[in-house]
C-alpha positions in Angstrom: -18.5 -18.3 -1.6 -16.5 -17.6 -5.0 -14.6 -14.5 -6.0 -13.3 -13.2 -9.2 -9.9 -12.5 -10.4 -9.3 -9.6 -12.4 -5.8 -10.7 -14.0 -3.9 -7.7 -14.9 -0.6 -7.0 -17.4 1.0 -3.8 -16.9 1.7 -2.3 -20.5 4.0 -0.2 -19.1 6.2 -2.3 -17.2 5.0 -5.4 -18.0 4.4 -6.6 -14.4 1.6 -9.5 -14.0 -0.6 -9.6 -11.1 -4.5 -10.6 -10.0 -6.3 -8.7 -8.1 -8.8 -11.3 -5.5 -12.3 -9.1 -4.8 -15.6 -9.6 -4.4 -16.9 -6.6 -6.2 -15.0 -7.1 -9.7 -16.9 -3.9 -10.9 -14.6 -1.8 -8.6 -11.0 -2.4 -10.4 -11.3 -1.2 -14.2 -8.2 0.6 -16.1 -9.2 3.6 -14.1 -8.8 2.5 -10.8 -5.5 0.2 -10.8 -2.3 1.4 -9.5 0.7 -0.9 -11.0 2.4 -1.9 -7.8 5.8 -2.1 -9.3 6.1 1.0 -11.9 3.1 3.2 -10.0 1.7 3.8 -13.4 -2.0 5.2 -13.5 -3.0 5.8 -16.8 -5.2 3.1 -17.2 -2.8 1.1 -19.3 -3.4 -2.4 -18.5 -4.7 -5.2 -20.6 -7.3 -6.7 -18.2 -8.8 -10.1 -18.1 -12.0 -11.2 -15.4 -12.2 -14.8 -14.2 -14.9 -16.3 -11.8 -13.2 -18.8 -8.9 -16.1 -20.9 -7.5 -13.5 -21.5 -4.5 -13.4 -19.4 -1.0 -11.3 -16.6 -1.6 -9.2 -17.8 1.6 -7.8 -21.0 -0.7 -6.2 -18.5 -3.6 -4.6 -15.9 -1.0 -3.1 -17.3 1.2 -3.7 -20.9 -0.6 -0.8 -22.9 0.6 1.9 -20.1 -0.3 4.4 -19.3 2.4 4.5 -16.1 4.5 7.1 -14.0 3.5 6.8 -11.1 5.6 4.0 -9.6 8.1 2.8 -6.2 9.3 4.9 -5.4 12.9 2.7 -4.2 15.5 3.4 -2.1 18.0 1.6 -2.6 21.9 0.9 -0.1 24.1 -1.5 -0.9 27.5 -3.8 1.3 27.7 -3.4 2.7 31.5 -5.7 0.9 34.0 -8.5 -0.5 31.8 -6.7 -4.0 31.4 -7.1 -3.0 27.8 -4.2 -4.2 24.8 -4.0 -1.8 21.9 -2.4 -2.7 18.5 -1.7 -0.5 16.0 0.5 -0.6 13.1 
């Protein structure tokens, strides 16, 4: 299944990053947060490119894990049942 990539530029910080979705029509200037500045004024320069590859190949690709949500256990009493939560 392909995805797109909606490659963003932050115009006020000037940080690059893409966004990997499914549904391209849900991240436009309005909707982007910049995740290092926080800015949310919608100014981005924006640019939309199809990936005819699984999503799964560009995130995580080959890249190397550099950190991981911890999760915390807690048995639920009796049931035999694991509970994970973050």
């Amino acid at each position: 299944m392909s995805h797109a990539q909606i490659k963003v530029k932050c115009l006020s910080c000037a940080l690059h990053f893409i966004v990997c979705t499914w549904f391209p029509d849900r991240h436009t200037f309005d909707s982007l947060y910049c995740p290092e500045c926080g800015q949310h004024s919608g100014n981005f320069a924006l640019w939309k490119e199809d990936v005819a590859q699984h999503i799964h190949m560009a995130v995580p690709g080959n890249a190397v894990a550099i950190d991981r949500p911890r999760f915390s256990e807690q048995e639920s009493s009796g049931s035999g049942t694991t509970v994970f939560g973050i």
